[in-house]
C-alpha positions, 0 to 999 in steps of 0.5 A, a space after each residue: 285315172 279313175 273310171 269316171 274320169 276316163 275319156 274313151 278314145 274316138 279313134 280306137 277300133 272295137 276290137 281295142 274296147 273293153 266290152 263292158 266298157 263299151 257297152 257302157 258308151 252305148 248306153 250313155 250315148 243312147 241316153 244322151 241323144 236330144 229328145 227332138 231326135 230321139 224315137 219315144 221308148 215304145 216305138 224303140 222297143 217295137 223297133 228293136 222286138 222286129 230286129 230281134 227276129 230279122 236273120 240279118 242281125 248278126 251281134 248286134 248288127 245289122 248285116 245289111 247297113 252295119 250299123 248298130 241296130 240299137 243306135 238305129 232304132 233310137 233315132 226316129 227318121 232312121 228306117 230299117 234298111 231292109 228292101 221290106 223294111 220291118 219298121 
């Protein structure tokens, strides 16, 4: 099957991805959200800069929620959990 027609499976974990792979559904899914749900790209970047200098951020994730501080910050009633949030 080629690699456009792959389907990523919904029920693998992580550690069962290929890392370009999954980065690659990152980045469609964070493409693919609806606009009426999606932080303006601004606001996502200024998001992002605070979690770049926040000792919670461990690999992309967040240590306090673990949620995937990209996935996070690109929805804009989403807040960052922390009990001084940053954004």
């Amino acid at each position: 099957m080629d690699k456009e027609n792959r389907r990523v499976c919904k029920k693998c974990l992580l550690q069962d991805i290929a890392p370009d792979e999954y980065l690659e559904n990152m980045r469609i899914y964070l493409m693919g959200l609806d606009d009426d749900i999606k932080t303006e790209k601004t606001l996502y970047k200024e998001r992002l800069a605070h979690c770049k200098k926040c000792d919670n951020l461990i690999e992309g994730l967040c240590r306090l929620c673990g949620c995937f501080v990209e996935y996070r910050a690109a929805i804009n009633r989403k807040a960052c959990p922390d009990i001084h949030p940053k954004w």
